[in-house]
Backbone as JSON Lines, residues from 0, in Angstrom:
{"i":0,"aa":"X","n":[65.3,-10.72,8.98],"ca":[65.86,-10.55,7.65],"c":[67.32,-10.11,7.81]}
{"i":1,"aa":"X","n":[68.31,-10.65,6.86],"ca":[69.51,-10.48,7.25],"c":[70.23,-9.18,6.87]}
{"i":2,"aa":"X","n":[70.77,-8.5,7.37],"ca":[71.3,-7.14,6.74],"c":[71.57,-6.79,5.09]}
{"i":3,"aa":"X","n":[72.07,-7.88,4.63],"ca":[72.52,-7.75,3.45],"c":[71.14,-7.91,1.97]}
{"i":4,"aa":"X","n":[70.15,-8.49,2.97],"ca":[69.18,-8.74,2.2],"c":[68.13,-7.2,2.45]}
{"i":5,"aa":"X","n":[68.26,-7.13,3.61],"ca":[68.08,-5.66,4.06],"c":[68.14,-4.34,3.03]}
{"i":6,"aa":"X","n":[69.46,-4.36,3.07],"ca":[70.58,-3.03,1.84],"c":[70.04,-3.39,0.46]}
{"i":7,"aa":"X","n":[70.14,-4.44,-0.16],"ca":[69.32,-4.92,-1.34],"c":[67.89,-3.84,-1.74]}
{"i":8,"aa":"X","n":[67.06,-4.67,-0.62],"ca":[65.9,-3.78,-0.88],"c":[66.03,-2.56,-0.44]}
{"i":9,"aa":"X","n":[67.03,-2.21,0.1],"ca":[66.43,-0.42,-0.37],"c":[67.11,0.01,-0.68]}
{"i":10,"aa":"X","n":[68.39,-0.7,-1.65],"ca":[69.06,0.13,-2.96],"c":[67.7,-0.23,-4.06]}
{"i":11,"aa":"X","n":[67.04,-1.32,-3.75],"ca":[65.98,-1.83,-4.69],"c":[65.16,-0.67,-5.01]}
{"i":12,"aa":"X","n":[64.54,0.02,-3.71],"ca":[63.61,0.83,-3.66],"c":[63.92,2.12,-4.2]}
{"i":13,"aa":"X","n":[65.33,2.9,-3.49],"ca":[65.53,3.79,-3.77],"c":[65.61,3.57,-5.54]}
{"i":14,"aa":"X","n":[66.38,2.97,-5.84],"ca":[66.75,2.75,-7.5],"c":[65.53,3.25,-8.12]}
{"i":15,"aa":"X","n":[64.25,2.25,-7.88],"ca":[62.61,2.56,-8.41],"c":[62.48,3.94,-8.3]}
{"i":16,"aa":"X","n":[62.61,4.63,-7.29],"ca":[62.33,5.86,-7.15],"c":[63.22,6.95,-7.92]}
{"i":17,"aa":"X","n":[64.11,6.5,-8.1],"ca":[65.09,7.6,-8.86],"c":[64.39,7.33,-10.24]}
{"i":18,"aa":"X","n":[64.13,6.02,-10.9],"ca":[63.6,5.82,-12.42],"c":[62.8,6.24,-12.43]}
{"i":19,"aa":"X","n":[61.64,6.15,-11.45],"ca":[60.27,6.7,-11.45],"c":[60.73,8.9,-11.81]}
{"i":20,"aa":"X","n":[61.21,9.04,-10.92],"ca":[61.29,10.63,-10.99],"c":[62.36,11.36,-12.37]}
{"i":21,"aa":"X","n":[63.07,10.42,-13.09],"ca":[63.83,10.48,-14.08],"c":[62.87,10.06,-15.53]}
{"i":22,"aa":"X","n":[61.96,9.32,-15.34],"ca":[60.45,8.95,-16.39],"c":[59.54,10.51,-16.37]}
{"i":23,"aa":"X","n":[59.12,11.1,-15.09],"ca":[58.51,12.02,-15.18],"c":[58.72,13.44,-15.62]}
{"i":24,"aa":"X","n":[60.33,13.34,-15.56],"ca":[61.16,14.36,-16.24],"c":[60.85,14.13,-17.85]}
{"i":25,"aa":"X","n":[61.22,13.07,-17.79],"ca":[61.61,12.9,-19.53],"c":[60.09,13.06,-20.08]}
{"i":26,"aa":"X","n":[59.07,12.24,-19.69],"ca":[57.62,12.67,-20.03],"c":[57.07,14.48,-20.39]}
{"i":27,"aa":"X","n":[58.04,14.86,-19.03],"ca":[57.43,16.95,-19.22],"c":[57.93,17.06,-20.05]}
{"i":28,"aa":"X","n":[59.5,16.83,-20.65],"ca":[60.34,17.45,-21.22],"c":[59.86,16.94,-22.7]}
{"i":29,"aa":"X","n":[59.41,15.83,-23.19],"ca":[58.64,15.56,-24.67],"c":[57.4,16.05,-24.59]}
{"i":30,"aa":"X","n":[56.63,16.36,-23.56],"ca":[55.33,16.98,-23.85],"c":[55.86,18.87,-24.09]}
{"i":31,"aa":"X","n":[56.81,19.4,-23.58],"ca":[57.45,20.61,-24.21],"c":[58.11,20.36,-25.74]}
{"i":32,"aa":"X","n":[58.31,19.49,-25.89],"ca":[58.84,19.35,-26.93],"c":[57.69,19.49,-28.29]}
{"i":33,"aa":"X","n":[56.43,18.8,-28.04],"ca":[55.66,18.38,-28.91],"c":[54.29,19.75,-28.61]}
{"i":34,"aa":"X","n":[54.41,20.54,-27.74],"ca":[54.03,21.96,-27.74],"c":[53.82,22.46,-28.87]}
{"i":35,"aa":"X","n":[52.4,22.98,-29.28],"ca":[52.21,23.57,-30.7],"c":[53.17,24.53,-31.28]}
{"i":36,"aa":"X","n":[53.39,24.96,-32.01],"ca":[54.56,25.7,-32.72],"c":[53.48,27.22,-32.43]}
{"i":37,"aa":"X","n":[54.23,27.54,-31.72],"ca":[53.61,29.68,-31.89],"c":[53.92,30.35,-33.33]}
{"i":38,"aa":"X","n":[52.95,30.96,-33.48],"ca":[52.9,31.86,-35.06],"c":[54.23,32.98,-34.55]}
{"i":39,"aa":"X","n":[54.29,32.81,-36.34],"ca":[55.5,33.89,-36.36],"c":[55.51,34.82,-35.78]}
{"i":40,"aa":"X","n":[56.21,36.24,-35.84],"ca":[56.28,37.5,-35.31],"c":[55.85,38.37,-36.44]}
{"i":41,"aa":"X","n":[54.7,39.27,-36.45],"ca":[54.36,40.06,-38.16],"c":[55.71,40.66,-38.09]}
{"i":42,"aa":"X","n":[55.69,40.3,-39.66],"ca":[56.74,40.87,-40.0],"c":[55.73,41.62,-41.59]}
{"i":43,"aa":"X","n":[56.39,43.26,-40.73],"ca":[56.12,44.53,-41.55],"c":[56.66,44.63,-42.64]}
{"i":44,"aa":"X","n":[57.45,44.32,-43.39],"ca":[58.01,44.67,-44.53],"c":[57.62,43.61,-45.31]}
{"i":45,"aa":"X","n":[57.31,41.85,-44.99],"ca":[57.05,41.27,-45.69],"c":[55.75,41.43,-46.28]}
{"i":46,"aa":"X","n":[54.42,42.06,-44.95],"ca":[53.0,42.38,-45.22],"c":[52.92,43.81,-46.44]}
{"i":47,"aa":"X","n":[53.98,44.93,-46.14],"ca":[54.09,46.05,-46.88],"c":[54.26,45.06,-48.78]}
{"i":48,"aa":"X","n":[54.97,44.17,-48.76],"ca":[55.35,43.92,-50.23],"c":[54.3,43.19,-50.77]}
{"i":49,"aa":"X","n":[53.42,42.33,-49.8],"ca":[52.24,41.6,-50.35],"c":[51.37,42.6,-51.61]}
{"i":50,"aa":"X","n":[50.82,42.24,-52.8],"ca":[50.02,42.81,-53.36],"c":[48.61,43.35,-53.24]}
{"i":51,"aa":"X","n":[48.12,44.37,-53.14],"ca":[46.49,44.44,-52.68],"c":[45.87,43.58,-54.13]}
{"i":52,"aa":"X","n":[44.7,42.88,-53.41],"ca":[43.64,42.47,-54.27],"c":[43.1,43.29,-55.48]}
{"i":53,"aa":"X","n":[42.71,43.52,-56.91],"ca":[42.86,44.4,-57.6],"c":[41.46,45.24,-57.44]}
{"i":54,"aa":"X","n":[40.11,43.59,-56.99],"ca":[39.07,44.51,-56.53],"c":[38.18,43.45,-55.65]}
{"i":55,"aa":"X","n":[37.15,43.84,-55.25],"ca":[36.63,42.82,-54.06],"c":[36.0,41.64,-54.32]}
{"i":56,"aa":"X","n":[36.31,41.07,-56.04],"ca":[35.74,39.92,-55.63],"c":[37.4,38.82,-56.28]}
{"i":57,"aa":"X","n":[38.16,39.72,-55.46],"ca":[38.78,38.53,-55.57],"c":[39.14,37.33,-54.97]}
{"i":58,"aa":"X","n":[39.14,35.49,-55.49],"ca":[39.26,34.82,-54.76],"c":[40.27,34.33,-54.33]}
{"i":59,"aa":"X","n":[41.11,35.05,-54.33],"ca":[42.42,34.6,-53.19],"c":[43.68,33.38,-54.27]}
{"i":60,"aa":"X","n":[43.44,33.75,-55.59],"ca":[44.05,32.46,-56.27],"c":[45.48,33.61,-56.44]}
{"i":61,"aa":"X","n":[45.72,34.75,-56.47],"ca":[46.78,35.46,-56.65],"c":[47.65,35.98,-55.7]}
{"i":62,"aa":"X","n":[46.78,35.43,-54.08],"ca":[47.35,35.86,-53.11],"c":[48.58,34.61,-52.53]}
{"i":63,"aa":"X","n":[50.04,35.24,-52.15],"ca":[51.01,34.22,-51.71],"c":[50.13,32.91,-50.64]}
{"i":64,"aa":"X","n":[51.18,32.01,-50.95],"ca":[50.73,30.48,-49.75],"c":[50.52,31.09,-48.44]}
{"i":65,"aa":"X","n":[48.98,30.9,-47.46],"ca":[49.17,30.83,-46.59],"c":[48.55,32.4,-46.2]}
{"i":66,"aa":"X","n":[48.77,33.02,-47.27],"ca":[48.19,34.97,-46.77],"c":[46.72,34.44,-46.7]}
{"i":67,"aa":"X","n":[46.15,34.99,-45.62],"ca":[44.58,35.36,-45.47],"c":[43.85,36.37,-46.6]}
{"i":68,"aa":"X","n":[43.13,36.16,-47.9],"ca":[42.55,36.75,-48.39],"c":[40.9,36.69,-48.21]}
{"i":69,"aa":"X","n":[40.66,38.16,-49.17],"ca":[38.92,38.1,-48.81],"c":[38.22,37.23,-48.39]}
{"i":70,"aa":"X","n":[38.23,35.76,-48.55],"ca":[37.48,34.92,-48.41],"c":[37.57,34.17,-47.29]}
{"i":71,"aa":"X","n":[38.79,34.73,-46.26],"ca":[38.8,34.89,-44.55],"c":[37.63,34.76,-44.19]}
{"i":72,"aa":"X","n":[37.38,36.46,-44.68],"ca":[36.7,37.02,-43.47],"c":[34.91,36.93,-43.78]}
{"i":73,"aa":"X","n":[35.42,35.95,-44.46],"ca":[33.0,34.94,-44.76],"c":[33.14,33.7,-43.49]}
């Protein structure tokens, strides 16, 4: 095989190998990306302003979007 056909294939090869290891990057780096979102940090002053329930059978229609009321914890 002649030298030049030689250098070919293994700029050929090496090339594959650099795409190959530049694909597996980019693959980790969107699977970090698409990582579930972590819950907020409690935040104390926003839980302090929430309203208490007025009595225990309430069903949660007065409580803000998203607050856990009584009907959690069935």
């Amino acid at each position: 095989m002649p030298v030049f056909e030689r250098s070919l294939i293994t700029l050929l090869d090496e090339t594959e190998r650099r795409l190959e290891e530049t694909e597996g990057r980019n693959t980790q780096e969107e699977m970090e990306e698409d990582a579930a979102p972590q819950e907020s940090e409690f935040d104390k002053e926003e839980a302090e302003s929430v309203p208490l329930p007025e009595n225990d059978d309430d069903d949660g229609k007065n409580w803000p979007y998203g607050a856990d009321g009584p009907s959690a914890k069935r």
